[in-house]
C-alpha positions as CSV (number, residue, x, y, z in Angstrom):
1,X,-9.9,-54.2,-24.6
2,X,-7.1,-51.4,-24.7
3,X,-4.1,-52.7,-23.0
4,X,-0.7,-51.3,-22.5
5,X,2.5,-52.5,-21.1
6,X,3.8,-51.4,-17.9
7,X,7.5,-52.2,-16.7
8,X,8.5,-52.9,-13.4
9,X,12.1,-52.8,-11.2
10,X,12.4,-56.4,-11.9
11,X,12.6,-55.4,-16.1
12,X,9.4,-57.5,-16.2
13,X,6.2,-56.6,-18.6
14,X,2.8,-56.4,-16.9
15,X,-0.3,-55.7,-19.0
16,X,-2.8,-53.2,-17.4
17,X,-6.5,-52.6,-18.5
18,X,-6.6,-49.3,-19.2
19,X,-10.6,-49.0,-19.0
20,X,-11.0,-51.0,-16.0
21,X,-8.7,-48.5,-14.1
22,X,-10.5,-45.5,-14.8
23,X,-13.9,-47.5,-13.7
24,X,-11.9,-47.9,-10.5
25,X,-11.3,-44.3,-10.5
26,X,-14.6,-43.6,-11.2
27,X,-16.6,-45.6,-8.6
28,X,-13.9,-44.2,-6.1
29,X,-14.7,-40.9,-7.0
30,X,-18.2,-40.9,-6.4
31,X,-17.9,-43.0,-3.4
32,X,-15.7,-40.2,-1.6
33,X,-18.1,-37.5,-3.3
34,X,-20.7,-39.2,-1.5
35,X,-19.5,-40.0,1.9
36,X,-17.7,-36.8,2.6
37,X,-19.6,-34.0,0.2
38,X,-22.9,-35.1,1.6
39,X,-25.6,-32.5,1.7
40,X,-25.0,-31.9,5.6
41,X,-21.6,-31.4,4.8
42,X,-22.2,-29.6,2.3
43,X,-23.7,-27.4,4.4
44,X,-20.9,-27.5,6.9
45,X,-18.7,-26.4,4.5
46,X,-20.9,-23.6,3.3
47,X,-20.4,-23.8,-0.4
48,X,-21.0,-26.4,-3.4
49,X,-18.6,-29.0,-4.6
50,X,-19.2,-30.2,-7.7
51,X,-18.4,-34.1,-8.8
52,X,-15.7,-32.6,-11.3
53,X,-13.6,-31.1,-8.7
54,X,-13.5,-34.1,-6.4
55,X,-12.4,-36.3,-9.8
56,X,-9.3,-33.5,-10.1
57,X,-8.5,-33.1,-6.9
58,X,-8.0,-37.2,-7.7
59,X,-5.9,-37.0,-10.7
60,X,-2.1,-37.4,-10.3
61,X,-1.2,-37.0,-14.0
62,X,-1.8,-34.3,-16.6
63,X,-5.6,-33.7,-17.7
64,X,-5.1,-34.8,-21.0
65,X,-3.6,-38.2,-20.3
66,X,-3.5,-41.0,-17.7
67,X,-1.2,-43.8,-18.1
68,X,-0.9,-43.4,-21.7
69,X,1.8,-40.4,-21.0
70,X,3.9,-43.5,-19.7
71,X,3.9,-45.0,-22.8
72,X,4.4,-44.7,-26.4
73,X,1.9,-43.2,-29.2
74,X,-0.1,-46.2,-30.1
75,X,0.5,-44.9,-33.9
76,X,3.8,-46.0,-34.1
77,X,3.5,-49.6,-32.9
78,X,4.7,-51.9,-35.7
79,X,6.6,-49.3,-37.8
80,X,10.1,-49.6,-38.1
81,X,11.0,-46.0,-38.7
82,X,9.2,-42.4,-37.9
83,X,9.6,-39.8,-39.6
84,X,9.2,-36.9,-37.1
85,X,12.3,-37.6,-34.7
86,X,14.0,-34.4,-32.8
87,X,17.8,-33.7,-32.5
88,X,19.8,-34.3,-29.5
89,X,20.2,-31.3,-27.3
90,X,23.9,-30.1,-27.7
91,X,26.3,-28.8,-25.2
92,X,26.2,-25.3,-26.9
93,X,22.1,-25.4,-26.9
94,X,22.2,-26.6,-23.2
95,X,24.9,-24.0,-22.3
96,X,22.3,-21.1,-22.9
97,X,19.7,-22.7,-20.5
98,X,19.5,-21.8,-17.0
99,X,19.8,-24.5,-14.1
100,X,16.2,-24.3,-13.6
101,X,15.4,-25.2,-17.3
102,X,18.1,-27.9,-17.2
103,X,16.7,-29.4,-14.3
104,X,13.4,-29.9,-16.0
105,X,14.6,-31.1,-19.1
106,X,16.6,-34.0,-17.0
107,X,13.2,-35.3,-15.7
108,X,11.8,-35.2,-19.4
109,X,14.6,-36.8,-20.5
110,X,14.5,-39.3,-17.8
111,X,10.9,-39.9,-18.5
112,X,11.3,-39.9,-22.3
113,X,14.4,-42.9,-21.9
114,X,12.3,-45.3,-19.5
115,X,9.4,-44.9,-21.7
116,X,11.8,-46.0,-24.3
117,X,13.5,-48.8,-22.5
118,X,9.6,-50.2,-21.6
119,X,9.1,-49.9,-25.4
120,X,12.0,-52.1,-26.0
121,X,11.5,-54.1,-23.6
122,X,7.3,-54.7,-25.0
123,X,9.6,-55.1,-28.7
124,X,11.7,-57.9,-27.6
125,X,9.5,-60.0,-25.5
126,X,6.6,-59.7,-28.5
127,X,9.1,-60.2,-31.3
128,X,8.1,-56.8,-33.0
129,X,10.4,-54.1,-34.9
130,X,10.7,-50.9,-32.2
131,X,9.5,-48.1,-33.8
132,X,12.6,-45.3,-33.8
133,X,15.3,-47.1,-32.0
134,X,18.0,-44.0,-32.9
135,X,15.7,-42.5,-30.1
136,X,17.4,-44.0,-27.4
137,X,20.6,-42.6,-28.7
138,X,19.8,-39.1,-28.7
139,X,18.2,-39.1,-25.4
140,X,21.1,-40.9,-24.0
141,X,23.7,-38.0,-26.0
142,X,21.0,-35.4,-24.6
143,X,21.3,-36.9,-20.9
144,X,25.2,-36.8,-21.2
145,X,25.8,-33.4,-22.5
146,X,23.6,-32.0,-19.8
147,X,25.9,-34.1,-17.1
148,X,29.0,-32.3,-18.7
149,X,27.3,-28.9,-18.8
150,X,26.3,-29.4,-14.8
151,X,30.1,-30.7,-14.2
152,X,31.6,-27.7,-15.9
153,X,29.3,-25.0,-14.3
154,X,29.7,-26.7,-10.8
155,X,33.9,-26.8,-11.8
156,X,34.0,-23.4,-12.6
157,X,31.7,-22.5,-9.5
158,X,34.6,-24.4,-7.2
159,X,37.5,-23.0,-8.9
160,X,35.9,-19.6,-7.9
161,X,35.0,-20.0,-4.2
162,X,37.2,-22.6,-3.2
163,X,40.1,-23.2,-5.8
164,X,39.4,-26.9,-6.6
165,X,37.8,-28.5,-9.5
166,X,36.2,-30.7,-7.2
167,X,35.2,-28.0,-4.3
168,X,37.3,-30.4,-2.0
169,X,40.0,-28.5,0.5
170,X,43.1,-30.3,0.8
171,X,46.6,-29.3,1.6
172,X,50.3,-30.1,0.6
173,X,51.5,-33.1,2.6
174,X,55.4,-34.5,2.6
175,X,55.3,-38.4,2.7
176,X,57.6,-40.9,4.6
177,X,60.0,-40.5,1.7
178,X,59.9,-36.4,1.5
179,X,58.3,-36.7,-1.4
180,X,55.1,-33.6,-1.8
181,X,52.0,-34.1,-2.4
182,X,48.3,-33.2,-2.3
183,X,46.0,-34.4,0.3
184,X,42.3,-33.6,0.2
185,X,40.7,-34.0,3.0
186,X,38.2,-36.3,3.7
187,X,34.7,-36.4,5.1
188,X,34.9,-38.2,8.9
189,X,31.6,-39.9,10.4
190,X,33.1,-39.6,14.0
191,X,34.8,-36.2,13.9
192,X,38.7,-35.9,14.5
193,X,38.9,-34.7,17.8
194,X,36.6,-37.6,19.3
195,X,38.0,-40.5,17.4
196,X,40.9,-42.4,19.4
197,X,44.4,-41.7,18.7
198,X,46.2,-43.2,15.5
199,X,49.8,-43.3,17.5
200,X,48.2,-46.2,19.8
201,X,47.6,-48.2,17.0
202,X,51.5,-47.8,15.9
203,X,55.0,-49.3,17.3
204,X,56.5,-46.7,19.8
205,X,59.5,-46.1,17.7
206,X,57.1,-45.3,14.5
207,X,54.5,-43.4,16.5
208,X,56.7,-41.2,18.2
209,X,59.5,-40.6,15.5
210,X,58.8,-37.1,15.1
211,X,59.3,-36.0,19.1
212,X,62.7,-37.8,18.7
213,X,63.4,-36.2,15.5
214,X,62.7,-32.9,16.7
215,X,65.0,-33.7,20.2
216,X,67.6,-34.7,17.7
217,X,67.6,-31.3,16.2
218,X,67.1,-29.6,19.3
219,X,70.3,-31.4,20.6
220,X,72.4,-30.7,17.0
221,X,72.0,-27.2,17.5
222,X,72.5,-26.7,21.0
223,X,76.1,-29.0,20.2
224,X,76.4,-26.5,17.0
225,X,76.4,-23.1,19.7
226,X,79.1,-24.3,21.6
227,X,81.5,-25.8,19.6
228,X,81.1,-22.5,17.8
229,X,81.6,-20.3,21.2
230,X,84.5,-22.6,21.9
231,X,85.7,-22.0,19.0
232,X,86.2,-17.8,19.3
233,X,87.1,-18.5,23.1
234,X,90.5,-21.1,21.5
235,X,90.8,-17.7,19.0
236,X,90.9,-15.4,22.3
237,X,93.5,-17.6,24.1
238,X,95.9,-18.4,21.0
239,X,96.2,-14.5,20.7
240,X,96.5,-13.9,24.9
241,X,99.6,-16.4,24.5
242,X,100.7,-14.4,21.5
243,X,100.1,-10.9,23.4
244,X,102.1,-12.4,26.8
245,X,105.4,-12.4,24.4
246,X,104.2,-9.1,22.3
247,X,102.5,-6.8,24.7
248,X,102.1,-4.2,22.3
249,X,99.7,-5.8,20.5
250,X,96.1,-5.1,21.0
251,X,93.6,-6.7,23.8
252,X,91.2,-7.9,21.1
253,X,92.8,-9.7,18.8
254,X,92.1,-8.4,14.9
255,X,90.1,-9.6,12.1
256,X,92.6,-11.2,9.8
257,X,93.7,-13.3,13.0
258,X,90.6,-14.5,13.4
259,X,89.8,-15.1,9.7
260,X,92.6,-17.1,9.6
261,X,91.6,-20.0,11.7
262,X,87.9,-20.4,9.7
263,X,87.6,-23.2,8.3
264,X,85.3,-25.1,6.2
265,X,81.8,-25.6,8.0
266,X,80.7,-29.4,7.9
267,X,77.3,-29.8,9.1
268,X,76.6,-26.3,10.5
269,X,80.1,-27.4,12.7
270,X,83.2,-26.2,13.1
271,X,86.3,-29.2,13.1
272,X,88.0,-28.4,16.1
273,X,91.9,-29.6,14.2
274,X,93.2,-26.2,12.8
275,X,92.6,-24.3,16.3
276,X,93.9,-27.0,19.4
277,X,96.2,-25.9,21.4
278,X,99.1,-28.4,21.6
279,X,99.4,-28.6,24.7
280,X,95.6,-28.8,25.2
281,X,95.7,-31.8,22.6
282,X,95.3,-34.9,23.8
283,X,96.9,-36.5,20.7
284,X,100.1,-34.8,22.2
285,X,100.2,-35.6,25.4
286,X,98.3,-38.9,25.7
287,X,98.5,-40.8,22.8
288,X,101.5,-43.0,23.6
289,X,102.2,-45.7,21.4
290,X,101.3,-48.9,23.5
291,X,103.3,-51.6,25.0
292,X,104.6,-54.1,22.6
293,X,104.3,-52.0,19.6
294,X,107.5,-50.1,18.5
């Protein structure tokens, strides 16, 4: 009896009967032929079906082997070494191959390692030599450069259309702490604009910091326009006090006048010291020194 091992999910070694399955086959061919390809339908059907097309029509495997394409070559069981053993396919071979070629050689090589790993497996629960155990490790180099050959057409393909290595948009982001850096976005199941608001799930002070910061800016400028048009309307009325005792002078007062008063802007401000009036100063008029203090 010609039996073969056959692995399973659970890494567990089943022997089949090779020449009882093709009996099976058999019997279930000509039970088909003979229930559905009977002479009335035949006749139905108008032409002739022979027994050897309903046996193909069958087959889910190559014509030249059944289960045995599953397995290894019966000729090397019990030999330690072989002598006929290919290369590994290398990154410069694999480069020159199209994607439909490398997409059939990935299924070879996938069937060529589990037909290996079932030979191991056969190996180590019998106790026997495997035949050509450097075969795993060339079809597991093979399998790897043809990763890194899809990775880098696929990387070059994104850097192209998209600008990415991975082919993921993203954006520069400022965190908490100002510093930058790059989000990519992410895939949502719910999408963005259906999904409930992330400031519900925050303290008020946290979820709407950025209204108040932007209020506080709004504010700091507005306070920045009219100190600075109070300051030119102090300029105007120092020089209309000057002009009452001198009224040659001109109506507008001149430019190195009003240089003279600019002073050092603090915080887009101007300090309001160098340009008071005295007697518009409270420090000059208010600020008594209070009782009991001398």
């Amino acid at each position: 009896m010609q039996c073969w091992g056959l692995r399973t999910k659970t890494s567990k070694c089943y022997l089949v009967d090779m020449p009882l399955i093709n009996k099976i086959f058999l019997h279930l061919a000509k039970d088909v032929n003979r229930i559905l390809f009977s002479s009335r339908a035949r006749a139905l059907l108008g032409h002739q079906l022979s027994f050897n097309s309903i046996v193909r029509t069958l087959h889910v495997s190559t014509r030249q082997h059944g289960l045995e394409e599953f397995f290894d070559n019966p000729k090397t069981f019990g030999k330690r070494k072989i002598t006929k053993i290919g290369s590994p396919w290398t990154k410069d071979q694999l480069r020159r191959k199209s994607l439909l070629d490398l997409h059939k050689l990935w299924f070879v090589l996938l069937k060529e390692r589990n037909m290996l790993l079932t030979l191991e497996n056969i190996c180590r629960e019998t106790d026997e030599p495997m035949p050509g155990e450097e075969r795993l490790e060339k079809v597991a180099e093979s399998m790897s450069n043809l990763r890194d050959i899809i990775t880098e057409r696929e990387t070059a393909k994104n850097m192209l259309l998209k600008g990415t290595p991975d082919g993921v948009p993203g954006e520069w982001r400022k965190s908490s702490l100002g510093d930058s850096y790059y989000y990519t976005y992410k895939e949502h199941l719910i999408p963005q604009e259906l999904q409930k608001k992330q400031d519900d799930d925050k303290p008020v002070d946290i979820a709407h910091f950025d209204e108040l910061l932007e209020e506080w800016h709004l504010r700091r400028e507005e306070r920045r326009i009219k100190l600075e048009k109070s300051y030119y309307y102090r300029i105007e009325l120092k020089w209309n006090l000057i002009r009452k005792r001198n009224p040659s002078f001109p109506k507008s007062p001149p430019t190195w006048f009003r240089k003279q008063f600019r002073t050092t802007w603090k915080y887009g401000m101007h300090p309001d010291l160098p340009i008071m009036l005295p007697y518009r100063d409270s420090r000059f008029i208010n600020n008594k020194p209070l009782k009991g203090y001398r």
